[in-house]
FIBA-481971 format. One line per field, with one value per residue: z, x, y of N, C-alpha, C in turn; chain; residue in three letters. Coordinates in Angstrom, 3 decimals, padded with zeros to 6 digits. Layout:
FIBA-481971
nz <- Z/...
nx <- X/...
ny <- Y/...
caz <- Z/...
cax <- X/...
cay <- Y/...
cz <- Z/...
cx <- X/...
cy <- Y/...
nupa <- A/...
drenti <- ala/...
//
This chain:
FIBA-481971
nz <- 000.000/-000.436/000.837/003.932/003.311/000.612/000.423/001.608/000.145/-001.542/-000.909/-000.348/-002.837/-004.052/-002.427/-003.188/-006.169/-006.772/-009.644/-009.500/-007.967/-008.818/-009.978/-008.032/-005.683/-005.828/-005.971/-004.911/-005.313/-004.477/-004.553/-002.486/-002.151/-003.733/-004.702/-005.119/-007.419/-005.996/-003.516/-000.279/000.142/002.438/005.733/004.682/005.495/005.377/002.956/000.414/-001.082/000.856/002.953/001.431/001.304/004.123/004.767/003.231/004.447/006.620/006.062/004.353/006.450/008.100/006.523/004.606/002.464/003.209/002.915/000.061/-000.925/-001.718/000.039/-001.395/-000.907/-002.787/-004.007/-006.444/-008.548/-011.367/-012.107/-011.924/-012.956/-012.471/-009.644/-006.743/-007.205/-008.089/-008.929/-010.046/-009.719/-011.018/-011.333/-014.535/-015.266/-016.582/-015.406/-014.408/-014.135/-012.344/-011.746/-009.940/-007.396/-003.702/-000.377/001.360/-000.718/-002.220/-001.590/-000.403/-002.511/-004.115/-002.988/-003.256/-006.202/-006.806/-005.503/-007.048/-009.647/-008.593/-009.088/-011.367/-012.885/-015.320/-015.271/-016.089/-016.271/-016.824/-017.898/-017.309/-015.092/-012.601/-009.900/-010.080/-009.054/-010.141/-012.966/-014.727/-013.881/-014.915/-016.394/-017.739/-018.881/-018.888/-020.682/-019.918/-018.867
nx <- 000.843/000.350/002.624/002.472/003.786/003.198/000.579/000.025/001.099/-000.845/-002.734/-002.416/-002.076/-004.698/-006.035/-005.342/-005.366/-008.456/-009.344/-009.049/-010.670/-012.943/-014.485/-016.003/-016.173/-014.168/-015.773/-015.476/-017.277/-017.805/-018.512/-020.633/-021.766/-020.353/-019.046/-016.933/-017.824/-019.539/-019.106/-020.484/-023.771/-024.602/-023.214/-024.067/-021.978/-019.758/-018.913/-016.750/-017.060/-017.935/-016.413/-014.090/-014.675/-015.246/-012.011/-011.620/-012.710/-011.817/-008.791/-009.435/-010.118/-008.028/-006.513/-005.395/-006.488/-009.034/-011.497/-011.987/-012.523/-015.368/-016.730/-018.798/-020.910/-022.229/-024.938/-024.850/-022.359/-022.537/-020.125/-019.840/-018.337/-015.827/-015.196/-013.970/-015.533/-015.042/-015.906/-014.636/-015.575/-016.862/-018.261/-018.055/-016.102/-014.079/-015.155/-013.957/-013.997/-013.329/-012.207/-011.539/-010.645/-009.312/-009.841/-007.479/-005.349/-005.506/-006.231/-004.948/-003.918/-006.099/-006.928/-004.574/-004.985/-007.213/-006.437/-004.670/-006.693/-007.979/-006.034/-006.353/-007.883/-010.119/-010.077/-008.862/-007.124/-004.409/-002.798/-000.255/000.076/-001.499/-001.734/000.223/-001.171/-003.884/-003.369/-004.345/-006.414/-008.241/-011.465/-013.475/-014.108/-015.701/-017.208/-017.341/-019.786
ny <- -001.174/002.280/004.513/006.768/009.001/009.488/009.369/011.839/013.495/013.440/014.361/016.560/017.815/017.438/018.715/021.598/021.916/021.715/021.454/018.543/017.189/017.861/016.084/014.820/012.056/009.433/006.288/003.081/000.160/-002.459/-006.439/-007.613/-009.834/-011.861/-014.961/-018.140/-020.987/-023.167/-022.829/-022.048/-020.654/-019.115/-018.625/-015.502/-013.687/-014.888/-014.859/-014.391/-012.261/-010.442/-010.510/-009.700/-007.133/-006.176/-006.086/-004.126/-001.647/-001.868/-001.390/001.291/002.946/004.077/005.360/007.886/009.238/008.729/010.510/010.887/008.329/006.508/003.378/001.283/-001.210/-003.401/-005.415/-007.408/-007.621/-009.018/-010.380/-013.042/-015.385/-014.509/-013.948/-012.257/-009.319/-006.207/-002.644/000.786/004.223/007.239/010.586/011.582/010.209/007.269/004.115/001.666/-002.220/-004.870/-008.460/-011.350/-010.817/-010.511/-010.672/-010.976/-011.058/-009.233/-006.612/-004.210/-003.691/-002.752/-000.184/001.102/000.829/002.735/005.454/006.244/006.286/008.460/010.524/010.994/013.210/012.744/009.398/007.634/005.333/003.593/000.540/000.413/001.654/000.466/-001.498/-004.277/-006.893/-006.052/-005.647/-007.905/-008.744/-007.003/-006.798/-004.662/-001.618/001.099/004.304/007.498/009.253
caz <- 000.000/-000.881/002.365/004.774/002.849/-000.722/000.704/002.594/-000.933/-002.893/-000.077/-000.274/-004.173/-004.044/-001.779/-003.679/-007.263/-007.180/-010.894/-009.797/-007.222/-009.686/-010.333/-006.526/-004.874/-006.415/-005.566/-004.629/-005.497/-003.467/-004.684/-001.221/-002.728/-004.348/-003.900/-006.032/-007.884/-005.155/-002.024/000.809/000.145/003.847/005.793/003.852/006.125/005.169/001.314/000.459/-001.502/002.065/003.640/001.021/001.705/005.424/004.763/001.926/005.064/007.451/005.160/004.364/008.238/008.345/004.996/004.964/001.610/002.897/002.514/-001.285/-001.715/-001.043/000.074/-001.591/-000.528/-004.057/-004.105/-007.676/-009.863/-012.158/-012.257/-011.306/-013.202/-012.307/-008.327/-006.143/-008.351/-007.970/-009.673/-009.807/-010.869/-010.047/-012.393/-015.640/-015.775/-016.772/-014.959/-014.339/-013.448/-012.210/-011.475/-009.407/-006.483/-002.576/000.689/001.733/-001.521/-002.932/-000.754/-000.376/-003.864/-004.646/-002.318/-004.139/-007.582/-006.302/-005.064/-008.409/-010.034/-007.854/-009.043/-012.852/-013.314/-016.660/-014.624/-016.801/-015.269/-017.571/-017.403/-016.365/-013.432/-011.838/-009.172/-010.755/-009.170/-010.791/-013.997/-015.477/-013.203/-015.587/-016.973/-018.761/-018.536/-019.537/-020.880/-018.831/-019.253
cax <- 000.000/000.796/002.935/001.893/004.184/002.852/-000.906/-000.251/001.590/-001.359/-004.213/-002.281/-002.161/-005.943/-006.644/-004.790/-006.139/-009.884/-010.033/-008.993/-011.793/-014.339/-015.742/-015.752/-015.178/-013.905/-016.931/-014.856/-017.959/-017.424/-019.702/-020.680/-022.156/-019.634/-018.844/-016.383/-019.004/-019.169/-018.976/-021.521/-024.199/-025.354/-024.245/-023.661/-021.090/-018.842/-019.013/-015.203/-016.981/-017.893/-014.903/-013.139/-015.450/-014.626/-010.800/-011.361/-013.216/-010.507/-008.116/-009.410/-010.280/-006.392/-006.006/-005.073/-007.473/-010.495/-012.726/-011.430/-012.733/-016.353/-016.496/-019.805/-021.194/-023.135/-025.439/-024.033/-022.020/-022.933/-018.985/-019.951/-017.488/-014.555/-015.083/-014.957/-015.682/-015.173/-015.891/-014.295/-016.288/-016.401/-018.951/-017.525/-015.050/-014.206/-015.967/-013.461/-014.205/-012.247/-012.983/-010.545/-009.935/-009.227/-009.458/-006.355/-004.096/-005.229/-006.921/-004.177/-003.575/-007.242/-006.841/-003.649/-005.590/-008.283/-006.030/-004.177/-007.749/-008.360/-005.656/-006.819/-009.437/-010.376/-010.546/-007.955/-006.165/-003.375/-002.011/000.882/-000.322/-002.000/-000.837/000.539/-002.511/-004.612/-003.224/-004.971/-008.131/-009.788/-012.407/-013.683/-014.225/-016.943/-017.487/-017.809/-021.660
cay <- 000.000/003.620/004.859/007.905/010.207/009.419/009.830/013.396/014.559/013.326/014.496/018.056/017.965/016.958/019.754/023.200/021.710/021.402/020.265/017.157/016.805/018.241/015.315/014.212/011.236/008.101/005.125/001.832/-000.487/-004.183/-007.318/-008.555/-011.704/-012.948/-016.103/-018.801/-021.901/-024.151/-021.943/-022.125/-019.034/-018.967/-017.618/-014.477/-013.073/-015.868/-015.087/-013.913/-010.779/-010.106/-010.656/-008.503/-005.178/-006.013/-005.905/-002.916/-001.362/-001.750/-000.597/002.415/003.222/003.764/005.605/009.861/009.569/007.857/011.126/011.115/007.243/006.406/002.372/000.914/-002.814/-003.780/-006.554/-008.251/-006.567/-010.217/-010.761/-014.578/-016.328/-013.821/-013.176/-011.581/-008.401/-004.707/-001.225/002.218/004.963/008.580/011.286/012.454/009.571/006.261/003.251/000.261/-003.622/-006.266/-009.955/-011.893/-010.192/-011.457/-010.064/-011.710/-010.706/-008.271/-005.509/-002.970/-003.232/-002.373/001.059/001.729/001.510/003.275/006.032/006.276/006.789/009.509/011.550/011.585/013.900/011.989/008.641/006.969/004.336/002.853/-000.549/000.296/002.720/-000.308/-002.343/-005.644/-007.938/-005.623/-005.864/-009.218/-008.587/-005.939/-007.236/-003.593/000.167/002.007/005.763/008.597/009.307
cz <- 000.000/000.480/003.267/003.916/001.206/-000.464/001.047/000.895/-001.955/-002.096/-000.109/-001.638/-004.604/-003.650/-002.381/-005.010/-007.480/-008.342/-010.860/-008.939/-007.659/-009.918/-009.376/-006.422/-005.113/-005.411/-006.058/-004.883/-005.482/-003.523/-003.369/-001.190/-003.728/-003.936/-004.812/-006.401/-006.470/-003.323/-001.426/000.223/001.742/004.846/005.390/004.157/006.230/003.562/001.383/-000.219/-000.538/002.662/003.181/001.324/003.233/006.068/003.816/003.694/006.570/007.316/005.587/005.655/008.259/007.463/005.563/003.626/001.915/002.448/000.960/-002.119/-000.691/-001.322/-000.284/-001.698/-001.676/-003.847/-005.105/-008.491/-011.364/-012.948/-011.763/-011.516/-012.902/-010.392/-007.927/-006.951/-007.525/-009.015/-008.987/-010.910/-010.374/-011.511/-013.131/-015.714/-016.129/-015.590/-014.976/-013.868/-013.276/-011.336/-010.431/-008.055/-004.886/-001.403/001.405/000.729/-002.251/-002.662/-000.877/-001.754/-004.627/-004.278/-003.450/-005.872/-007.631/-005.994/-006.751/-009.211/-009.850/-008.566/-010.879/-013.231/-014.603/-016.154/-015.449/-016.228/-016.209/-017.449/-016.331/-015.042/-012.668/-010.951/-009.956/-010.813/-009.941/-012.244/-015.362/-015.086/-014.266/-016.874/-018.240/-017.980/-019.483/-019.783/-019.857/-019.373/-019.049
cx <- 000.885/001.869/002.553/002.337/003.705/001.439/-001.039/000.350/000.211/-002.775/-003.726/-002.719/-003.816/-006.548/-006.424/-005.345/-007.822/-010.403/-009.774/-009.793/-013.022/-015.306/-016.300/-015.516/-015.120/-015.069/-015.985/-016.614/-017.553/-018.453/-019.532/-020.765/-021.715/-018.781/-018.254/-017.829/-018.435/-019.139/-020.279/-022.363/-024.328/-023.781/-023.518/-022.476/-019.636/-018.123/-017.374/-015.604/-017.045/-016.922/-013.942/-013.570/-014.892/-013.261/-010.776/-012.208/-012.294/-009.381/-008.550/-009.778/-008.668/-006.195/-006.692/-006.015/-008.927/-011.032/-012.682/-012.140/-013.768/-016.655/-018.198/-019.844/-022.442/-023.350/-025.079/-023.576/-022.365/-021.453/-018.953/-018.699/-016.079/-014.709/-013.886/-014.375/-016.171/-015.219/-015.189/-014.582/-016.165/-017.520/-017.969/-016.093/-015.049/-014.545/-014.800/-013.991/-013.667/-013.130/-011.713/-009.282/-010.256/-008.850/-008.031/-005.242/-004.395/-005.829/-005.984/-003.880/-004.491/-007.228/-005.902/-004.024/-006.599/-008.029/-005.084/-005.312/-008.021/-007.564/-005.430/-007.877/-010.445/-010.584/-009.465/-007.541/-005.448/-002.804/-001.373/001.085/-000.914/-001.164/-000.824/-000.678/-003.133/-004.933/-004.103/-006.409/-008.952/-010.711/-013.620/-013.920/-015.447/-016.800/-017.618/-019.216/-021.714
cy <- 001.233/004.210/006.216/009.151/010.580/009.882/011.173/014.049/014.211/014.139/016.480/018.584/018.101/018.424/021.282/022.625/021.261/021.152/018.972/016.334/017.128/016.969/014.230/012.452/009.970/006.809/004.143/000.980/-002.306/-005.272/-007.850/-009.854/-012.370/-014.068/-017.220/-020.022/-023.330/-023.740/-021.867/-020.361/-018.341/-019.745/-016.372/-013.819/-013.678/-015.924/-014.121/-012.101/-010.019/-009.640/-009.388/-007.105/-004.878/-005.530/-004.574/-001.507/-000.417/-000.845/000.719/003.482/004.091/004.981/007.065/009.814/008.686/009.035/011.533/009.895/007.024/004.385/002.012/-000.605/-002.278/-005.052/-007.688/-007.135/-007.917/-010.079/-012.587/-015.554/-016.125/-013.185/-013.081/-010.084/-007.084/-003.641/-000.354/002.927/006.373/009.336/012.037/011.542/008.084/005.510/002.189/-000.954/-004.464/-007.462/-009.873/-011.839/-010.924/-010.664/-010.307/-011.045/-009.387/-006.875/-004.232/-002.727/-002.223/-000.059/002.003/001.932/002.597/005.188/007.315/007.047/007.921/010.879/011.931/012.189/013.072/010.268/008.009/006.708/003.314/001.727/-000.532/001.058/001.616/-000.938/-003.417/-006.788/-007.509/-005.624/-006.471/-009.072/-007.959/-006.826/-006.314/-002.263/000.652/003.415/005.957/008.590/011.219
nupa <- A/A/A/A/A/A/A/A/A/A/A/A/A/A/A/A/A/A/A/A/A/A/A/A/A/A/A/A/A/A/A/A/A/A/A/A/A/A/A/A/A/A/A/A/A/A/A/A/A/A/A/A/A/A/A/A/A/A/A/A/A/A/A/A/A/A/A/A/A/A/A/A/A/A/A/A/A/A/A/A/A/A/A/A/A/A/A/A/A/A/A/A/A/A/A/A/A/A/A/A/A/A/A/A/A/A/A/A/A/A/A/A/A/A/A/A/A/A/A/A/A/A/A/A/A/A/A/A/A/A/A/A/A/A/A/A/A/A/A/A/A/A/A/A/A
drenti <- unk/unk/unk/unk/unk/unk/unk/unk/unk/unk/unk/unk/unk/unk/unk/unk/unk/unk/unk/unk/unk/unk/unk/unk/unk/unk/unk/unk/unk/unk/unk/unk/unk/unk/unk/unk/unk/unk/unk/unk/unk/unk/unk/unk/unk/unk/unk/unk/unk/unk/unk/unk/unk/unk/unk/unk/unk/unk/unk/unk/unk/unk/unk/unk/unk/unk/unk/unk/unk/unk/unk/unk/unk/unk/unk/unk/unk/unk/unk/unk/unk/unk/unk/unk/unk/unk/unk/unk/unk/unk/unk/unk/unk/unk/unk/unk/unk/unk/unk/unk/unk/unk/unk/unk/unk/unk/unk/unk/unk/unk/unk/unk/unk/unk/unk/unk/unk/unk/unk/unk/unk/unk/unk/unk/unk/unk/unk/unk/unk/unk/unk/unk/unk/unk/unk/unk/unk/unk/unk/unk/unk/unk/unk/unk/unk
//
């Protein structure tokens, strides 16, 4: 994850440029109910999409940009075959989706993409700006609307 001094230079940067908060505050979007083929549904609080919002939760508890990233528990994002499945969206920018993600491996990574996002007004998030897990995960992007 990003370290204290990378977050306070990006939470200052954030704060003296207001076009890059124009289009406010990056929506982390967390399938709760996702769950690998084969996995117990019940009881819900056991489901790993769960688990991961819990640890994405935690996380950002901690984090000098939470009021920058807004943590949303979504009922299905219908990433079924690619769990456990997240969005990042924000108004007036691109829309990302990834499959394949894990409270356990890949949580801080998610923050750190998330964080990244944040500081493109345009929402563009480049390969190679991703964290590495992240990489293979995307599954697509959508228009700004």
């Amino acid at each position: 994850m990003k370290d204290i001094k990378q977050c306070v230079k990006i939470s200052a940067m954030l704060a003296q440029d207001k076009n890059k908060c124009a289009n406010g505050k990056c929506k982390l979007h967390v399938c709760t109910s996702c769950r690998p083929s084969g996995f117990p549904r019940d009881p819900a609080t056991n489901r790993p999409g769960f688990k991961l919002f819990q640890e994405l939760s935690s996380l950002l508890d901690k984090n000098l940009l939470r009021d920058q990233i807004e943590l949303v528990p979504t009922e299905c994002l219908s990433l079924c075959p690619r769990p456990c499945g997240i969005a990042l969206s924000r108004n007036n920018s691109w829309t990302y989706l990834f499959g394949d993600q894990d409270a356990e491996k890949t949580a801080s990574d998610i923050l750190d993409c998330a964080i990244t996002y944040i500081q493109n007004p345009d929402g563009l998030l480049p390969r190679k700006d991703r964290p590495e897990t992240l990489q293979p995960s995307i599954l697509g992007r959508i228009p700004p609307t």
